[in-house]
PABA-170458 format. One line per 10 residues: their letters; for each residue x, y, z of N, C-alpha, C. Coordinates in pm, 1 decimal. Each point is the difference from the previous one (the first is absolute). Example, Ala and Ser with C-alpha at 12.3 -4.5 7.8 and 13.67 -1.06 7.14 Angstrom:
2
AS	1319.0/-569.0/780.0/-89.0/119.0/0.0/90.0/120.0/0.0; -35.0/105.0/-72.0/82.0/119.0/6.0/-77.0/109.0/73.0
END
This chain:
181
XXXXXXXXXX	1253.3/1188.8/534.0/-76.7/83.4/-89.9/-148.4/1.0/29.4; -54.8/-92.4/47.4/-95.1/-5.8/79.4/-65.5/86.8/120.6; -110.9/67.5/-14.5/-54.7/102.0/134.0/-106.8/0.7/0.3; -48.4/70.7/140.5/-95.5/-5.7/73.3/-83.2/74.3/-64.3; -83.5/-12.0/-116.3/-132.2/84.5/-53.6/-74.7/54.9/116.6; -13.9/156.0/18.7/-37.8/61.2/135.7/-126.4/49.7/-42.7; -20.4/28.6/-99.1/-131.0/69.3/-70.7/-97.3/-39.7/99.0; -77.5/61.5/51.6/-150.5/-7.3/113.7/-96.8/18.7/-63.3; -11.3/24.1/-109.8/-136.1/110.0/-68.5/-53.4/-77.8/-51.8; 4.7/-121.3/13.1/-89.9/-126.2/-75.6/-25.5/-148.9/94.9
XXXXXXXXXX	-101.9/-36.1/-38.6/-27.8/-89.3/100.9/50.0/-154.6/-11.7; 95.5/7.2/-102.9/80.5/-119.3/-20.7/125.5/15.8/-34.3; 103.0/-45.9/13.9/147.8/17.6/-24.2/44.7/103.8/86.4; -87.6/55.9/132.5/101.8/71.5/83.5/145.1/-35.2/49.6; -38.7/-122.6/56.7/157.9/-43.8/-8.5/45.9/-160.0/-46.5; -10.2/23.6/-139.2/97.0/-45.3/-123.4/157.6/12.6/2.9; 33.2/-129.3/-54.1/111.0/2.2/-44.9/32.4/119.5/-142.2; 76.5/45.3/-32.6/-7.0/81.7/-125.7/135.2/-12.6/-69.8; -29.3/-79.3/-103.5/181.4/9.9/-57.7/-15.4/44.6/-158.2; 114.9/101.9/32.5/-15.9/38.1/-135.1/50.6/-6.9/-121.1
XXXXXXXXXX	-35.5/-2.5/-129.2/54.9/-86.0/-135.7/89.7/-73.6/50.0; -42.6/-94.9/82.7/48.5/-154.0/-29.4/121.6/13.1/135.1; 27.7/115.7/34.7/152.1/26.9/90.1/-48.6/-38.0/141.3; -10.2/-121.3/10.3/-72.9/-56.6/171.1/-14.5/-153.5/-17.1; 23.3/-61.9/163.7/-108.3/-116.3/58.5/8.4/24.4/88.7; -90.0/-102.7/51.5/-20.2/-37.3/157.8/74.2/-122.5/-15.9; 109.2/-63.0/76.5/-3.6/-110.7/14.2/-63.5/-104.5/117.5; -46.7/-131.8/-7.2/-44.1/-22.2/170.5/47.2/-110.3/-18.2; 109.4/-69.0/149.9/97.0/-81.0/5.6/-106.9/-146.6/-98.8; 62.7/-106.9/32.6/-59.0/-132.2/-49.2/-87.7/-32.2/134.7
XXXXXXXXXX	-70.5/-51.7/-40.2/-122.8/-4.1/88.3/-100.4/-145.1/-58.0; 18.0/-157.0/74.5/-89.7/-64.7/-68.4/-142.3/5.8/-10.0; -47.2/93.5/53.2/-145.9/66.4/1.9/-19.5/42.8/-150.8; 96.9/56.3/-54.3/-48.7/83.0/-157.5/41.6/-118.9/-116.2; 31.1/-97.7/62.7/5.5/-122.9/-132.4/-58.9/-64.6/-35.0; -165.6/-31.7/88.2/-80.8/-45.1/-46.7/49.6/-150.5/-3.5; 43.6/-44.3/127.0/67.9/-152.1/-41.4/-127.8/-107.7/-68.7; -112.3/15.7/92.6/-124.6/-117.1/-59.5/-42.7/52.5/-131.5; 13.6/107.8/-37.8/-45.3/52.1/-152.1/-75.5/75.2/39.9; -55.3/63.0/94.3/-108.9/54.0/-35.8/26.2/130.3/58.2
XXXXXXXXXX	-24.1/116.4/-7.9/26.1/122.0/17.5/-62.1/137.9/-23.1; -6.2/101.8/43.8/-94.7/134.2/-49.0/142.1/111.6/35.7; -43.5/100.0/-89.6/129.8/171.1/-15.6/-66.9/71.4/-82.3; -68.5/67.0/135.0/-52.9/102.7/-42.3/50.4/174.2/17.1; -36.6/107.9/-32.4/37.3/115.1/-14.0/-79.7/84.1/-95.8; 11.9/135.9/84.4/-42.2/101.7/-74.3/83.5/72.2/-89.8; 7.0/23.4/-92.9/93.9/43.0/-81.1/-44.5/156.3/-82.3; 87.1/55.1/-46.7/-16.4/123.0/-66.0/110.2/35.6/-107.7; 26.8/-85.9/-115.5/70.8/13.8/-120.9/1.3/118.6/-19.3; 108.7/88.6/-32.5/-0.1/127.4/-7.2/-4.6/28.9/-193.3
XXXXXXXXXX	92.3/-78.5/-52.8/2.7/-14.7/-148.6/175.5/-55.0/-7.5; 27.2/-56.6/-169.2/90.1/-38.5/-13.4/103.8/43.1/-15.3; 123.4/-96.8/78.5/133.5/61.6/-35.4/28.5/-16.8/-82.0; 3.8/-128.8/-68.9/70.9/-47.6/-126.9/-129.6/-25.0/-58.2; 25.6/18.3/-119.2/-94.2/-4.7/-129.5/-7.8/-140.0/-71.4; 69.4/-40.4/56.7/20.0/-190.3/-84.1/-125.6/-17.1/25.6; -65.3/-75.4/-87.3/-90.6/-123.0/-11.5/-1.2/-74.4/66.7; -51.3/-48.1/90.0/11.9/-88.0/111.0/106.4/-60.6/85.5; -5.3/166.0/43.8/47.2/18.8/113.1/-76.5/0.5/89.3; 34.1/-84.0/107.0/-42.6/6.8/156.2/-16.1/68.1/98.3
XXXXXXXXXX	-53.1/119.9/92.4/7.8/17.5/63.8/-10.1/-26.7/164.4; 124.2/-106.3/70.0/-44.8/-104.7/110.7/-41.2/59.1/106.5; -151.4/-74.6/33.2/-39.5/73.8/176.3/78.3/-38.9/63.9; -7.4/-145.4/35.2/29.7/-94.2/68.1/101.8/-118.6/-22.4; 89.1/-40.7/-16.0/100.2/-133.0/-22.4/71.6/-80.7/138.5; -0.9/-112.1/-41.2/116.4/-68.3/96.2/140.1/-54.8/-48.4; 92.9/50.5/-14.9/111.6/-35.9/-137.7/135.5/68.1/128.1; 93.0/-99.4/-19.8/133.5/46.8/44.7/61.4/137.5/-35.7; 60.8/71.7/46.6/72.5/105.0/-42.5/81.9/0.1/-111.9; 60.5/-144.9/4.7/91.9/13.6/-90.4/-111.9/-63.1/-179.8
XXXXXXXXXX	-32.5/-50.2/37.9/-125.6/-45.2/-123.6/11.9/-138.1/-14.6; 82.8/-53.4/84.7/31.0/-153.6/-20.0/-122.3/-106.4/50.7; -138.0/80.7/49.0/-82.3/-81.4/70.4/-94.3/122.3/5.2; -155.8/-94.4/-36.5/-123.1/89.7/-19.3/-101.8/-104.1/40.3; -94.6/54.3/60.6/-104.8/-66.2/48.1/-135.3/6.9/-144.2; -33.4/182.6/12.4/-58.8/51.7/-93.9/-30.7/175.7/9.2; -47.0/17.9/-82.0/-26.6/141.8/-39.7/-109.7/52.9/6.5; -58.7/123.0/40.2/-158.1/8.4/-1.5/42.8/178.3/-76.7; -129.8/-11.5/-116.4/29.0/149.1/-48.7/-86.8/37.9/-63.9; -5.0/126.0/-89.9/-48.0/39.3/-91.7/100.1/60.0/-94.0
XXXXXXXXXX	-86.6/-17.0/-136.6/40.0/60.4/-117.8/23.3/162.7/7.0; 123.6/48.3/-79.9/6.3/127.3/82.3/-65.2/77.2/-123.0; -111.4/0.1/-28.4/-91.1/68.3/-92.2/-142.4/-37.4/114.2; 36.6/-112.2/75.4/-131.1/-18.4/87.7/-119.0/-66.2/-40.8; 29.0/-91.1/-76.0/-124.1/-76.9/-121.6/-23.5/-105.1/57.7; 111.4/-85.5/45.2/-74.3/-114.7/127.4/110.8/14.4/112.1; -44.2/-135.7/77.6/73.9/-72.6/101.0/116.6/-89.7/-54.7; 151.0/11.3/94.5/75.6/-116.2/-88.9/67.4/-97.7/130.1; -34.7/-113.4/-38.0/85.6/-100.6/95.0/104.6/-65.7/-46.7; 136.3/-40.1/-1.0/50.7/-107.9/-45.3/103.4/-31.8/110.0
XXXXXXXXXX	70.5/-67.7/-39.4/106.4/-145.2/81.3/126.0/9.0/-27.4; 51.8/-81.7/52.0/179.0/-21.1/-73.6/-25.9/-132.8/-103.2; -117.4/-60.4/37.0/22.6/-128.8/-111.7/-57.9/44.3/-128.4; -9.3/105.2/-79.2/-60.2/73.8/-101.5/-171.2/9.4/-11.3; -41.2/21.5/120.6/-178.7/-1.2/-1.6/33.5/121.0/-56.0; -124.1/86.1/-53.5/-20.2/109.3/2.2/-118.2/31.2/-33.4; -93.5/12.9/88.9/-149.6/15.8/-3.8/-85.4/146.7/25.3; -76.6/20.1/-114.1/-29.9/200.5/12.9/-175.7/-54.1/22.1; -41.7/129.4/49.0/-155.1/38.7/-2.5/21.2/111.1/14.9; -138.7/22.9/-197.9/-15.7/161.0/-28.7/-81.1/31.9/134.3
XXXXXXXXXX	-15.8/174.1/19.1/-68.9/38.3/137.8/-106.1/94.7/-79.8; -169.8/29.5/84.1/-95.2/39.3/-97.9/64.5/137.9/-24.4; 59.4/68.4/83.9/61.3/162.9/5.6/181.1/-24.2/9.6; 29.9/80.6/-32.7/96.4/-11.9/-29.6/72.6/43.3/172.9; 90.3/-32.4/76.8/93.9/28.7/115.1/82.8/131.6/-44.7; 6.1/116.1/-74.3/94.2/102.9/10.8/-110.9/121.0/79.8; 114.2/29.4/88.2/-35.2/126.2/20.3/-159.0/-4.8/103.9; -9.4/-94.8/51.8/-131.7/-31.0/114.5/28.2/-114.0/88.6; -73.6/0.4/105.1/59.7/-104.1/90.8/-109.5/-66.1/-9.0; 31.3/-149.5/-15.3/-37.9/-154.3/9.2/64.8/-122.2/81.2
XXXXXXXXXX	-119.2/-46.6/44.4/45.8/-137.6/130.8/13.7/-77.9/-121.1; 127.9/-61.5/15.6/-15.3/-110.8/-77.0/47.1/-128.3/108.6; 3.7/-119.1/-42.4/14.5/-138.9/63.6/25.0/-138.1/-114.9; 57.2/-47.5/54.3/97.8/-98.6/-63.4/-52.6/-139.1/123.9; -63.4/-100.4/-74.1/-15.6/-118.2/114.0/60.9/-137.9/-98.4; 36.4/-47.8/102.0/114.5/-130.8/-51.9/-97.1/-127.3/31.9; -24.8/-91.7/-57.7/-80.8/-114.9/-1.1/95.1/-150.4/-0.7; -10.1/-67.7/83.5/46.1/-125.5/-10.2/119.3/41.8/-116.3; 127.8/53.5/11.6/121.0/44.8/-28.9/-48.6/-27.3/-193.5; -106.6/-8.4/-51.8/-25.2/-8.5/-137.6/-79.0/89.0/-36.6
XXXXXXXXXX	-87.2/95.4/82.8/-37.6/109.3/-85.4/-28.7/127.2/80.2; -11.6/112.8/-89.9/-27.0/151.6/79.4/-92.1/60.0/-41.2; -52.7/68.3/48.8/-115.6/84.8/-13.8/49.3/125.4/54.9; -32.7/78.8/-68.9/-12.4/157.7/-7.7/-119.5/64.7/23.7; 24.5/141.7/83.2/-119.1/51.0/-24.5/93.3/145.4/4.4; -131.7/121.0/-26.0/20.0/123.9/-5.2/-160.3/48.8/30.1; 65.9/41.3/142.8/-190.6/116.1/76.2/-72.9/-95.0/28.1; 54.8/-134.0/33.1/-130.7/-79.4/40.8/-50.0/-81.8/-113.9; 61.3/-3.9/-131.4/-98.9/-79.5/-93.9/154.5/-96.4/-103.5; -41.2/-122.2/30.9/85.9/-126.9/-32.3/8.3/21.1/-156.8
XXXXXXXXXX	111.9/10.3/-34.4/85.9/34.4/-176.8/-40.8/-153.6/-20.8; -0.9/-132.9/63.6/30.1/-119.9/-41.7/142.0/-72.0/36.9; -31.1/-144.2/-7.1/105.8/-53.5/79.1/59.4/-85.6/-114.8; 126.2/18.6/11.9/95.7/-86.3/-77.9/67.2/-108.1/46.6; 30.0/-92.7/-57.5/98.4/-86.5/1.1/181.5/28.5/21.0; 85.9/-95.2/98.3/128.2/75.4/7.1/64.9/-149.4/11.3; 111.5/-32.4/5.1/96.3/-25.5/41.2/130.5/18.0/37.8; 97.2/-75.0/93.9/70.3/30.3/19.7/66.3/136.0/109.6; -78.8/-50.5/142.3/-18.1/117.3/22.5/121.8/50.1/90.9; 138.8/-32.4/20.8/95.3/61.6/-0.6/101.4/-69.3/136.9
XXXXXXXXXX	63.0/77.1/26.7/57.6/-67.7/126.8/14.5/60.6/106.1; -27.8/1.4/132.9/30.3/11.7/107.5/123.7/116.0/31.4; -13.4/74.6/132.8/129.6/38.7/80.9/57.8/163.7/-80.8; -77.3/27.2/-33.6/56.0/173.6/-117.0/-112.2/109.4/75.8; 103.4/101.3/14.5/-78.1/129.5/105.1/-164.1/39.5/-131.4; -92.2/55.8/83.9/-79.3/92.8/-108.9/0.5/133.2/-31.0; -41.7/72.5/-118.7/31.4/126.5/-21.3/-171.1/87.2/-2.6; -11.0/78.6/14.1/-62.2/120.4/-19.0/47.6/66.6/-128.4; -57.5/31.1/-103.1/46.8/73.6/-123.1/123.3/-60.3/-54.3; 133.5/-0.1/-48.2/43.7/-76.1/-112.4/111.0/1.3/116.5
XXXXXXXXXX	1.0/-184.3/-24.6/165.9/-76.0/86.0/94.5/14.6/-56.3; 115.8/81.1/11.3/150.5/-76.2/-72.4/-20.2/-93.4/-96.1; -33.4/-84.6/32.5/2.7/-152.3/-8.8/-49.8/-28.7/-124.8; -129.4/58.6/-67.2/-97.8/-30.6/-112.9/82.4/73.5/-82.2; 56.6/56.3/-41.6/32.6/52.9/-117.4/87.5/-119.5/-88.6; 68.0/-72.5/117.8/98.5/-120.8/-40.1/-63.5/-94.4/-28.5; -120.8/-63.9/38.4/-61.6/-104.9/-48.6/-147.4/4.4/-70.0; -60.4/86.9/-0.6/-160.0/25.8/-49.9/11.9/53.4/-148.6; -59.9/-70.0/-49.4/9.8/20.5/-178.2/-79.8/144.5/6.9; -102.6/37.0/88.5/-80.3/88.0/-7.9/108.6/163.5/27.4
XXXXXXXXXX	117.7/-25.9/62.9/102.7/105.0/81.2/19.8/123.4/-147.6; 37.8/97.3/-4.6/-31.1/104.6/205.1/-123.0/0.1/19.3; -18.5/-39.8/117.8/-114.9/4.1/104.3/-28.2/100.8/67.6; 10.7/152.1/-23.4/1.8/82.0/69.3/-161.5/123.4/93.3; -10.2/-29.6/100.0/-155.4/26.6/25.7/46.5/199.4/23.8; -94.2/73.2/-73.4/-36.4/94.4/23.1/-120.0/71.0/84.6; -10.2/49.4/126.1/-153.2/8.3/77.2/18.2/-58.6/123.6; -59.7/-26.7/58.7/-14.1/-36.1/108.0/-81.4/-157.5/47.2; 70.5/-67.7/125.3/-102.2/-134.3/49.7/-32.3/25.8/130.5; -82.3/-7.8/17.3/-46.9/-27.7/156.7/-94.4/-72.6/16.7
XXXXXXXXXX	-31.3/-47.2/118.0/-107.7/-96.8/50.7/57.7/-157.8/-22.1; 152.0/21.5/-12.6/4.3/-145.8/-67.7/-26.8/-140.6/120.4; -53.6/-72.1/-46.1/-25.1/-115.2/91.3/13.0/-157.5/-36.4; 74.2/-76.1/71.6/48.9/-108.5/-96.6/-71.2/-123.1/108.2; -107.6/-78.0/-60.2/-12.4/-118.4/56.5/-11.4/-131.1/40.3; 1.2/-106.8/24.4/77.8/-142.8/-14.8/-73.4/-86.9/-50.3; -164.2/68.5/-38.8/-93.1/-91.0/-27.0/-58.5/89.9/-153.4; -17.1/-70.8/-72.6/-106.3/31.8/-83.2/-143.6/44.0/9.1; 3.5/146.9/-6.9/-139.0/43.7/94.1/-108.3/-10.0/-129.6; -144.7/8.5/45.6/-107.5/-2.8/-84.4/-42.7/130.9/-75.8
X	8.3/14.5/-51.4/-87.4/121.9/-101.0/-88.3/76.1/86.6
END
């Protein structure tokens, strides 16, 4: 369900992932590069929330996850609120950590970034400017493929599920170190 956003006429999201109301991922095999084994980590992406599928109250819309297909195993989740009010991270061990954003994510494209700290805390940003860093535990287990927009997998274990991303990701970039601001 997932495709190649072809649109040229803008100087970001030419070529985006684009999935629509929620009917898509990317999957990318297991890879110990995206687990962040020492704790520390950066996943970043440009994103373009189109607006919500589901109307629930906190509901998720996932950029980014590492969670089994079947839902039996989750690393974590990277998202936004699908009204677009903050950033949402959580876990399989019940973290679930938000930051409001100064503008809201519908309907405009924003870099956002997710950095992992000594496997106990994250920091968020949106356009370059740090939401604040939280506290986490529990940060998951090993050996589960990652997704692009919503895994199989989260609907079965994420209190936050359906997870469904509307819009487009591109630029995504995942890296092994906790980068600086």
């Amino acid at each position: 369900g997932a495709a190649y956003d072809s649109q040229t006429n803008r100087a970001f999201g030419s070529r985006a992932i684009f999935i629509k109301h929620g009917n898509g991922d990317v999957q990318i095999p297991s890879n110990s590069a995206y687990e962040f084994a020492g704790g520390n980590g950066t996943v970043e992406a440009v994103i373009y929330l189109m607006g919500p599928v589901t109307p629930e109250p906190g509901t998720v819309a996932t950029i980014f996850s590492a969670a089994s297909a079947d839902g039996s195993r989750i690393r974590y989740q990277l998202g936004v609120s699908v009204d677009g009010g903050s950033l949402v991270y959580t876990n399989d061990s019940g973290v679930k950590l938000t930051w409001a954003v100064p503008v809201k994510l519908l309907n405009r494209f924003a870099h956002v970034a997710f950095v992992f700290n000594a496997t106990t805390s994250v920091t968020a940003y949106v356009d370059g400017r740090s939401l604040g860093t939280l506290s986490q535990t529990g940060f998951g287990t090993g050996g589960v493929p990652c997704w692009i927009g919503y895994g199989p997998g989260l609907g079965a274990i994420m209190t936050s599920a359906p997870s469904y991303w509307y819009g487009t990701v591109d630029e995504l970039a995942i890296y092994g170190s906790a980068l600086a601001a």
